[in-house]
C-alpha positions as CSV (number, residue, x, y, z in Angstrom):
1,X,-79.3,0.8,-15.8
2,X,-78.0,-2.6,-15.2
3,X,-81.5,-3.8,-15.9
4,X,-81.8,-2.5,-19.5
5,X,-78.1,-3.8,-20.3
6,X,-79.7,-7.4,-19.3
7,X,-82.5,-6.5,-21.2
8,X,-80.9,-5.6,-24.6
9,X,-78.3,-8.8,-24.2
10,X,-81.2,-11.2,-24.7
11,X,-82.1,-8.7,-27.8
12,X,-81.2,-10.0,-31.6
13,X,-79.6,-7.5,-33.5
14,X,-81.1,-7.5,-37.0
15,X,-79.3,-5.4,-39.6
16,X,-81.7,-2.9,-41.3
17,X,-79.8,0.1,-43.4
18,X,-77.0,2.1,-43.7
19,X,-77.5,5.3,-42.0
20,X,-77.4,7.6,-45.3
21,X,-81.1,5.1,-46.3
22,X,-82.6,7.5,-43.6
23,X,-83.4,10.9,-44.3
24,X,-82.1,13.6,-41.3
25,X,-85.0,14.2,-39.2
26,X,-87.0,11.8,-41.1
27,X,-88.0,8.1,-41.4
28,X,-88.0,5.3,-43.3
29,X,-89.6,2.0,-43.1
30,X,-87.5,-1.6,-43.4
31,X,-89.5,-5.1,-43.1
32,X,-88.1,-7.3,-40.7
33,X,-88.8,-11.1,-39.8
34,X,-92.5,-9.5,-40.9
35,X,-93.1,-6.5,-39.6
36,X,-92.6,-3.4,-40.7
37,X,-90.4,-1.3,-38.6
38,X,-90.0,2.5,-39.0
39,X,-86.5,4.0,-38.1
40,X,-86.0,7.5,-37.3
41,X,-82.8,9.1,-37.5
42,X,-83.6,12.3,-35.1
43,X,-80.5,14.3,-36.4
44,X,-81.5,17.3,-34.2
45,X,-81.2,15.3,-31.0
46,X,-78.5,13.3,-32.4
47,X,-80.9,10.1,-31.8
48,X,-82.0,7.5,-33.6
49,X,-85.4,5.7,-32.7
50,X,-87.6,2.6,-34.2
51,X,-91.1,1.9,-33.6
52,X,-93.9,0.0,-35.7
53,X,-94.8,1.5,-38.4
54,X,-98.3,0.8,-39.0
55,X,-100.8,3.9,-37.1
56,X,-103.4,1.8,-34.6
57,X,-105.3,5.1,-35.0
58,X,-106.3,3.7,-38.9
59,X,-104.3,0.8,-39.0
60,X,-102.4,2.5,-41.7
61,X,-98.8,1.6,-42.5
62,X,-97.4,5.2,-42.5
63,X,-95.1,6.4,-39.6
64,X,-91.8,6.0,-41.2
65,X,-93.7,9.0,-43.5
66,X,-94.5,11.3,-40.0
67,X,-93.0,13.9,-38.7
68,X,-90.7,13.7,-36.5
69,X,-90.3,16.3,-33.1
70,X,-90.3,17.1,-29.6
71,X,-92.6,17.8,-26.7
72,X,-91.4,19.5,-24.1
73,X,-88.4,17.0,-23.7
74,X,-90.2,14.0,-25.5
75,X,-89.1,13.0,-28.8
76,X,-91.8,12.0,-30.8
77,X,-93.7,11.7,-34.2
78,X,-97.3,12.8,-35.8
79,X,-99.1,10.1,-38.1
80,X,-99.5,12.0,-41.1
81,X,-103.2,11.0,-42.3
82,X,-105.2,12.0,-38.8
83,X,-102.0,13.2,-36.6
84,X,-102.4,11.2,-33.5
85,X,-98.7,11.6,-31.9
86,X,-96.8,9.1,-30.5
87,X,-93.5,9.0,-27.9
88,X,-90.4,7.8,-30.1
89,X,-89.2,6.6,-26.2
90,X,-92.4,5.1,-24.7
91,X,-94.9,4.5,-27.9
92,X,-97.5,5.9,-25.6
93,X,-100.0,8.2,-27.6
94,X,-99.6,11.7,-26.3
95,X,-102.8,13.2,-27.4
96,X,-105.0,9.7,-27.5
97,X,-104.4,7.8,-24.4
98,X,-106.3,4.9,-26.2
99,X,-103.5,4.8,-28.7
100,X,-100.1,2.8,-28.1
101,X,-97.0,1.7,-30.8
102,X,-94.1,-0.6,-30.1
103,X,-90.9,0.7,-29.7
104,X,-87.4,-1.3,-30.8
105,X,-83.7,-0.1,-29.3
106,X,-81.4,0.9,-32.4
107,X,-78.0,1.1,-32.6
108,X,-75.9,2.3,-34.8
109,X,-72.1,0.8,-35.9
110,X,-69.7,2.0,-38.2
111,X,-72.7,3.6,-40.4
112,X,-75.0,0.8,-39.9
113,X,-78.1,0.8,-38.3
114,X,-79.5,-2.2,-36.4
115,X,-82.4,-2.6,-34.8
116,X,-83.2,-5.2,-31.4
117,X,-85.9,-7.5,-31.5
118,X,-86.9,-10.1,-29.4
């Protein structure tokens, strides 16, 4: 624990919405310093997630547009061109171990989302 406390203290919290910009149990995208970021706002789990947005199935921008769910206990999401699915925790593909996405910590204040980059 201690170690991802140290971890998000050398993070830069960039502000990217209000919460009502992202659908429950949906996505959106924002672009930040560059890259676009897609944000999740997992209302079922009452979690909020943000990986990269772009598929490296396809290198298509488009997983702010997936759908978001679980399995087993993993939160994740399914590209919505070819469905390769990704870990909304780890990024890892879970049917594609070729396959991996960034993932960003979020946090959300007083209806604000941010998102932690590096």
């Amino acid at each position: 624990m201690e170690a991802l406390i140290a971890d998000q203290e050398q993070m830069t919290w960039f502000l990217a919405c209000r919460v009502e910009d992202v659908p429950a149990d949906g996505g959106a995208c924002v672009l930040l310093n560059g890259h676009q970021i897609a944000i999740y706002n997992f209302a079922r789990r009452n979690e909020w997630f943000a990986t990269d947005n772009e598929c490296p199935h396809r290198q298509q921008m488009a997983l702010s547009r997936g759908m978001i769910g679980s399995q087993g206990d993993e939160p994740k999401v399914a590209c919505p061109f070819h469905k390769k699915t990704f870990s909304l925790r780890s990024g890892q593909c879970l049917n594609d171990e070729s396959y991996q996405i960034t993932t960003f910590p979020v946090k959300v204040t007083d209806g604000m989302v941010y998102i932690g980059l590096e």
